[in-house]
C-alpha positions, 0 to 999 in steps of 0.5 A: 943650689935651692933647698925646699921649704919641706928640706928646710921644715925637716932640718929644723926640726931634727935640731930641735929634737935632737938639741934644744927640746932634748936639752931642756926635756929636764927642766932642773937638775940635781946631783946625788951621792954615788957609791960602788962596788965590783962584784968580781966575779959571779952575780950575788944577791941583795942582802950580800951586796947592800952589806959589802964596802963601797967606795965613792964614784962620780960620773964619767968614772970608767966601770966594768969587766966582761959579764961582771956585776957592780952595784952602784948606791945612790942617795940624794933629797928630791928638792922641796921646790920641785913642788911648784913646778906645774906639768913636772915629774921628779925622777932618778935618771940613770945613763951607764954607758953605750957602745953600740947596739941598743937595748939587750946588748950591753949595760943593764941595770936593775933598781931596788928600794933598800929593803931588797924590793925590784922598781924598774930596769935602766937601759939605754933609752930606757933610763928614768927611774920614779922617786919620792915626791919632792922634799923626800930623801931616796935612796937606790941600789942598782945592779949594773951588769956589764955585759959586753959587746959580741956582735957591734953593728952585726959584725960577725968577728970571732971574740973570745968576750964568749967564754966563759968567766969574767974577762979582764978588760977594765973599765969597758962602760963609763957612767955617763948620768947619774942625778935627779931631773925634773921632767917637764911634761909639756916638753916630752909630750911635744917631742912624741907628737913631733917624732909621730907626725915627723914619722906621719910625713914621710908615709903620706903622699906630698901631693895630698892635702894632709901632707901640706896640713902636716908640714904647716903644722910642724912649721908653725910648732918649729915657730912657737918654740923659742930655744930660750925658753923651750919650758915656757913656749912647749904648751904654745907649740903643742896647740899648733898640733892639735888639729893634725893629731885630731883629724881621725884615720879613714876606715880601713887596715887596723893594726893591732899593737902588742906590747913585747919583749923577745927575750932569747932564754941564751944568745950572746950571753951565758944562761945565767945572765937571762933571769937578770934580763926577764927580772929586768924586762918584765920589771919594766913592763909592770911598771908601764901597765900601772902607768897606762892602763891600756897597755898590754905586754904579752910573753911566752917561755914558762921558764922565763917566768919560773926564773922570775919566780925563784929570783925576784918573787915581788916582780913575780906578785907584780907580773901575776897582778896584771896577769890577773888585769888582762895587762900582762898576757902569757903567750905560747903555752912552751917551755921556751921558744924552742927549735921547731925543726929538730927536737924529736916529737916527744919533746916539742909535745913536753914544750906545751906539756910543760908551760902550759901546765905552769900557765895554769898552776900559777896564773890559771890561764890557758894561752891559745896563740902558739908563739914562735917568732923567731925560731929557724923554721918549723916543723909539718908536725907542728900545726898537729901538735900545737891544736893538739896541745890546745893552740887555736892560733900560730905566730911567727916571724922568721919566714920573712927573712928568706934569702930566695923567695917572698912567702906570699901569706900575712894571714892563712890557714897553715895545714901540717902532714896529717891534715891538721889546720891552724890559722897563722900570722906573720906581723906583715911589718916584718919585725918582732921588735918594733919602736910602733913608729909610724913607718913600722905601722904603715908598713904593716898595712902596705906589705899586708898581702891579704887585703880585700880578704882580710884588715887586721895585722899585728904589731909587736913593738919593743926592746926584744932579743936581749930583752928591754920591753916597750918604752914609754915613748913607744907607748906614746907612739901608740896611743898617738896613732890610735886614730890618726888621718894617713895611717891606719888605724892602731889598737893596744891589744892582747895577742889572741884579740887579734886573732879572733878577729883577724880569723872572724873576718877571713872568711876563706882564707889562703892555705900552705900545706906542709912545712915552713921552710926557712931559705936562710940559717940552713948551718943550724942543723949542724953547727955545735954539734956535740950539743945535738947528738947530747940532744938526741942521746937525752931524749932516747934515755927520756924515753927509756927512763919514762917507759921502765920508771911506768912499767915498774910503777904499775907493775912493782910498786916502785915509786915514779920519779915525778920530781926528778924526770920534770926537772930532768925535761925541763932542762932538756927542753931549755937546751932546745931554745932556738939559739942554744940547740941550733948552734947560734949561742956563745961558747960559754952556753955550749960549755954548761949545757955539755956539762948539764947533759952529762949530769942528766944522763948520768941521772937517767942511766939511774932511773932507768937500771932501778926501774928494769931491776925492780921489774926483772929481779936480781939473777944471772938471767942474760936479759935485753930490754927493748923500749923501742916501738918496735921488736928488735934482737926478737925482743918484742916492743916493751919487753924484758926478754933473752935476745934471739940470735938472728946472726947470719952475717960474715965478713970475708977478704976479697982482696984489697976489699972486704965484703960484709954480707948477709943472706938479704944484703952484700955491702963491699968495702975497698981499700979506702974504707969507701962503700963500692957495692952495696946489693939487695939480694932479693932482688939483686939489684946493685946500688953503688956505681964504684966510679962513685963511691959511697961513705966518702968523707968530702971537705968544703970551704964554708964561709958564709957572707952573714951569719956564721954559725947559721948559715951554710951558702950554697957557695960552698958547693963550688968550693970543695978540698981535697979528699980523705988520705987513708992511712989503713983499713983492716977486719977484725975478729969480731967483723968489723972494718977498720978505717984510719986516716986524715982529710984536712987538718984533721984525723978520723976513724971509722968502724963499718959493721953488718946489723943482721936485725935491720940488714943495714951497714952500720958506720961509726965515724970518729973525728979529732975536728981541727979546722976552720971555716970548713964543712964536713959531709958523710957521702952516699950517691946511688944510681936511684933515679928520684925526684924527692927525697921521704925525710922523717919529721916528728911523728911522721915524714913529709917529702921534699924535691930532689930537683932544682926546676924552681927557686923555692926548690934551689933555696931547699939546698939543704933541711933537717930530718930526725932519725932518717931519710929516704928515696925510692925508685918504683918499689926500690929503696935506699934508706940512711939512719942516724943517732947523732945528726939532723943536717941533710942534703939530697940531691940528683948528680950524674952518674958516669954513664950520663944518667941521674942518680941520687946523692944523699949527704949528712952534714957531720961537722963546720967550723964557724968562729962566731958567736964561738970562735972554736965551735965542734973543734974536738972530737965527735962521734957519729953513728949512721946506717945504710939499707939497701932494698928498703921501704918507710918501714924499714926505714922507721926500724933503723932509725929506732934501732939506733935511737933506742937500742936495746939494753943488755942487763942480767936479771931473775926472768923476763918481763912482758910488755905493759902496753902492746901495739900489733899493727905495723904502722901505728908505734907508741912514741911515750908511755908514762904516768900523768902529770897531775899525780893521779898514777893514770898511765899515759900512751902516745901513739902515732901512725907513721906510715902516711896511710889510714892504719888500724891497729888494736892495743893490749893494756897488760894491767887493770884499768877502769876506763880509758880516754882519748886527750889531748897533748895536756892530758885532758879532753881537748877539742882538737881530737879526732876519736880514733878509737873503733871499740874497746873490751877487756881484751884490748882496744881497736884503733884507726888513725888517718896519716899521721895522726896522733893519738894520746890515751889516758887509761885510768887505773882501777 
């Protein structure tokens, strides 16, 4: 069997990249001393480090425990005759010790001057290090972590390396090169021109001319170099190139490339570990800009640079050095990358707030790409809030990685609930972590489906996830395909370049309306669930503290808690980055944030009793504070007041069952503690088929193919155990149903109650969680026939099919929504609220008699084993609340109801509301003092029920003017005037659909 002439080119050229020119890419070597010292335990700071006792260490000594620190120190002499050797550069080369995955993933080490002061990182493929000129001593600490291996070659094998503390495997990196080299220019040039042309060749088309160019070329370099003497024939061997890397790129697709590093803020890693991996990653990026003045490295996340600022404040100077250049771009304008499907409205609101508040304060930038590549889908909010918050652009990735159907747009304008556009990316390479190889640059342009509207894409290229940044090889890469025939045509640039001239030349371009669905990692609205009714708790106590902490401000004089609450919501905000609030991160994450949360609502609890009894006095008053948007128990909205008694509820024993019912609702309750009638009196219309209960607690096998703590396959539909064992219910004195019982290896309790105030059956479900690999799900089918389901999203509700006519219906197999969902028949509701839970499935079943009905399910609990192999096992609670003969408004009302109920304290007299809203469907979500200390209150309001609303506002204070801002606080383009007049009496609104509306009232 023959071999072509272009197999043969191609082997000879892949050994004489991967062992001749490798091996001669140095052209001397010389050793250094090598010292070294293991931490034991937590990371420790340079001072304590350089002064503890070291001990000798060579290379191939084996180092390292799990999550562990060793500072290695190095001392060596550049040799004097290094000096004479033309086209070299001296340089520390540094290898710890690969197991597996690149960059991010395992051994990372941080290089400092002796007096403490930060040069570069060394990672794998990343380990050179810049020394003094030849004949110079030098001397190096590097801080190596040895992080572990979680996932190897994304496996998803449960691993106790997760957990907290440091582990006790030795020795789990060996170090494999320490000494100096002096790299020969000549040689590492020839190797990037080879890998880029290698590259070239497999993207253009053999049968074309510059594809036989090519091959010659490479050929004719291959016959240039003699293994012998690779230092004296590499400059031979680049002349054979230079006509094939000069023949210029045909006028077509551009492709923008953007330097970047996607630093998960917690993954497969504690918290602590992430400021070491920024220190390291934006170290490296500084260090790039200084050598290439046309780099340009873009990051998001305030908090990663307020981490770099408290740990490594010469960094810091290094990033705000080419901030200043353009070098160095601040993108995103949040906090973090959060989750953009289940923080509530307020807190994606406080995402901008936030960091675009640090962007200004310490770089006096405004960055106006919002950038979320990597999140698990995104919010028909969000297009609203991120113009609002002075977004022009939106990026993202994820979308790509659908399970089910191909998202059919690159470039196009994304549309949210309330109408609000904002013109959208997605790098058509379809990675947010590119080496910018010439495939990853081809690939751009031939999956680019806006072509003919449309020639610009964009390319993220570096180490990302666990952080690392562009190489200067990718760099390299680069600058090669600047201009080069049979690709397109690459240009360094920032973020938002790109996306002025990538809107400038589509003129008309394509449209998605609604949400961003992402057909993949469905599990993320449940998984770790402890952490996101914690989530939800935080951002009810946030709302409570800001509102009483404002009222008593403005109405007592008690000082605002600044300081406290921002701290407060910057933490809160950091445990909604996508890996962390959706259930993905490792065991030794979620053990923080829980003992986090428990200090943050403790710290809230205090904020908000100071606050209600500076504003209600001391007394034996029995008062109820309502900080919900609406009135609740007879206390209006904002107010201080005794409760009044709406109760007209009884609970009765009807046999075996117990009916709990009021002169609006009957809800019946059989011996199993399952729902088997549930009736709208003023209609009389029966809900519940009792063949088909209600509250039914169902068990599934969940073992996802991929992806354990993400996904949730549709499989699990076909895979369902045997239900709940009730071991008793009973009534107590205070009517309430008691429920006990087991469903699987676990125990569970429920109390079902009557709430008089939204009619709704209230059920609170306790499980001791003790299963593996299982899914458990709340159960309400109904005879409703529907075909989609109203689900409430921050600051409003979109609607989604309940039907599986198409793909993209069949892939929706189950979404999140915030506080409720919702389906209706004609004029006829059925609404479910909760306080504790963001994943839903509804969907059409059979009834028994043959005809459709409605099934509403909550997801309550799974069991994955990886990244945390004993994930929501424990105990948990959960609260829901079933309304029959609903509408959107009640259904708003019970999800305020249980979200932010009221407060019952004593005190001396009532207080009145300090901002009143009397139109139904416009609600204020916040009420706080501005960031900027003026001592101005802030109001946010939105229009909740999807239709054009007016409402008038009673400010009960003295204010001199009042402003309508955006999201930041200040006037903002993006605001669409909803306010009709204003006078002393009050201010008059009209909102389209969920608008929403931010007002600045100055006090006088």
């Amino acid at each position: 069997m023959g071999f072509t002439r272009e197999e043969k080119v191609l082997w000879r050229l892949d050994r004489l990249l991967g062992q001749h020119l490798q091996n001669a890419l140095y052209r001397h070597t010389c050793p250094v001393s090598i010292e070294s010292w293991d931490v034991a335990g937590e990371p420790v700071d340079f001072q304590t480090a350089k002064q503890a006792e070291y001990r000798p260490m060579s290379v191939g000594d084996p180092w390292g425990t799990a999550w562990d620190t060793w500072w290695l120190h190095v001392t060596g002499q550049v040799p004097a005759e290094w000096a004479n050797e033309a086209d070299t550069r001296p340089e520390l080369v540094v290898d710890l010790g690969r197991v597996g995955l690149g960059p991010g993933f395992q051994a990372e080490g941080l290089v400092r001057r002796t007096d403490g002061t930060v040069i570069k990182a060394v990672e794998p493929f990343n380990g050179w290090v810049p020394v003094p000129e030849p004949g110079q001593p030098c001397e190096f600490y590097i801080e190596a972590a040895s992080n572990p291996q979680i996932s190897n070659g994304g496996s998803f094998h449960p691993t106790e390396l997760g957990n907290e503390g440091v582990g006790k495997e030795q020795g789990i990196y060996r170090l494999q090169r320490l000494e100096l080299g002096l790299l020969d220019l000549q040689v590492w040039n020839l190797i990037q021109e080879l890998k880029v042309l290698e590259g070239l060749l497999h993207e253009v088309d053999p049968t074309r001319t510059r594809y036989a160019n090519i091959l010659d070329a490479i050929e004719a370099a291959l016959n240039s170099i003699d293994p012998n003497d690779v230092a004296g024939t590499a400059r031979r061997a680049r002349q054979c190139l230079v006509d094939v890397l000069s023949a210029p790129a045909t006028k077509g697709h551009t492709v923008y490339a953007v330097g970047h590093a996607h630093i998960d803020s917690a993954w497969l890693w504690p918290l602590r570990e992430t400021p070491r991996k920024v220190a390291r990653t934006f170290s490296n990026a500084v260090e790039l800009a200084d050598e290439y003045p046309d780099f340009i490295f873009a990051a998001s996340s305030a908090q990663q640079y307020q981490w770099l600022k408290d740990s490594e404040p010469d960094v810091y100077e290094g990033v705000r050095r080419k901030i200043r250049s353009g070098q160095f771009v601040p993108v995103g304008g949040m906090w973090v990358e959060s989750d953009a499907n289940l923080p509530g409205g307020e807190s994606l609101v406080r995402q901008f707030l936030q960091g675009g508040r640090f962007f200004q304060e310490e770089f006096g930038v405004t960055s106006h790409v919002a950038w979320l590549p990597d999140s698990f889908g995104y919010s028909g909010a969000f297009p609203q809030i991120a113009r609002l918050a002075g977004m022009d652009y939106f990026l993202t990735q994820k979308i790509s990685w659908n399970d089910t159907d191909t998202f059919p747009f690159h470039s196009f304008m994304w549309q949210g609930i309330d109408g609000t556009e904002i013109f959208t990316h997605f790098p058509p390479a379809d990675k947010y972590n590119s080496d910018a190889s010439p495939a990853d640059v081809a690939r751009s342009e031939k999956n680019f489906t806006e072509k003919g509207k449309g020639a610009s894409s964009l390319l993220l290229y570096g180490w990302g996830d666990g952080g690392g940044g562009p190489t200067r090889e990718m760099v390299a890469a680069t600058e090669l395909q600047e201009n080069l025939e049979g690709g397109p045509r690459v240009l360094m640039t920032s973020p938002e370049t790109f996306f002025r001239q990538a809107k400038e030349e589509m003129k008309d371009p394509p449209r998605w309306v609604g949400e961003l669905y992402l057909e993949l990692h469905r599990g993320t609205a449940t998984s770790q669930a402890a952490t996101k009714s914690g989530n939800k708790r935080s951002e009810s106590l946030l709302r409570q503290a800001e509102w009483w902490a404002s009222q008593a401000a403005i109405l007592c004089g008690t000082p605002y808690p600044y300081e406290e609450l921002q701290e407060i919501w910057r933490k809160v905000l950091l445990y909604q980055f996508h890996d962390i609030l959706p259930g993905s991160a490792i065991a030794w994450v979620y053990a923080e944030v829980q003992r986090s949360d428990r200090k943050i609502w403790a710290q809230l609890e205090e904020i908000i009793d100071r606050s209600l009894k500076a504003l209600a006095g001391s007394g034996p008053v029995q008062l109820e504070a309502n900080a919900g948007p609406l009135s609740q128990e007879g206390v209006r909205a904002g107010a201080v007041s005794a409760p009044v008694s709406t109760a007209s509820g009884q609970a009765r024993r009807e046999g075996d069952d117990t009916v709990l019912e009021n002169d609006r609702v009957s809800f019946r309750i059989d011996a199993s503690g399952h729902v088997v009638s549930a009736v709208d009196r003023a209609s009389g219309r029966e809900v519940i088929d009792p063949a088909v209960p209600a509250n039914v607690l169902r068990l599934f096998v969940d073992a996802p193919a991929h992806w354990d703590a993400w996904d949730i396959d549709k499989t699990y539909q076909d895979m369902e155990l045997p239900g709940a064992q009730v071991e008793g219910t009973a009534l107590t004195d205070q009517g309430t149903v008691t429920v006990s019982g087991t469903i699987g290896q676990s125990t569970f309790s429920q109390e079902l109650s009557l709430d008089d105030d939204t009619d709704a059956l209230v059920i609170r479900t306790h499980v001791d969680w003790k299963e593996s690999d299982r899914l458990l799900k709340l159960s309400f089918p109904t005879n409703l026939y529907t075909k989609e389901s109203v689900n409430e999203i921050q600051f409003g509700h979109l609607t989604r099919p309940v039907t599986e006519n198409t793909s993209w219906e069949q892939a929706r197999f189950e979404a999140a929504a915030q506080r409720w969902v919702h389906i209706q028949e004609g004029d006829f509701g059925v609404s479910l609220a909760n306080c504790t839970n963001y994943g839903h499935d509804i969907h059409q079943f059979v009834l028994p008699d043959g005809r459709p009905g409605t099934r509403i399910q909550i997801s309550l609990l799974r069991a994955p084993h990886f990244p945390d192999p004993r994930a929501d096992l424990g105990e948990h609670d959960f609260t829901v609340a079933l309304g029959v003969g609903t509408d959107i408004r009640r259904a708003i009302r019970m999800g305020y109801r249980l979200n932010v109920p009221v407060r019952r304290l004593t005190g001396a007299h009532p207080v009145d509301p300090l901002v009143e809203v009397d139109g139904q469907d416009v609600l204020i979500e916040s009420v706080k003092l501005a960031e900027d200390r003026s001592g101005d209150l802030v109001v946010r309001l939105y229009e909740s029920a999807g239709a054009r609303s007016r409402a008038r506002l009673t400010a009960c204070f003295d204010w001199s003017s009042v402003d309508e801002v955006g999201l930041m606080e200040v006037p903002c383009d993006a605001v669409q005037p909803a306010i009709r007049s204003k006078g002393e009496d009050g201010i008059d609104l009209e909102l389209h659909p969920f608008q929403i509306v931010t007002l600045r009232f100055h006090r006088s």
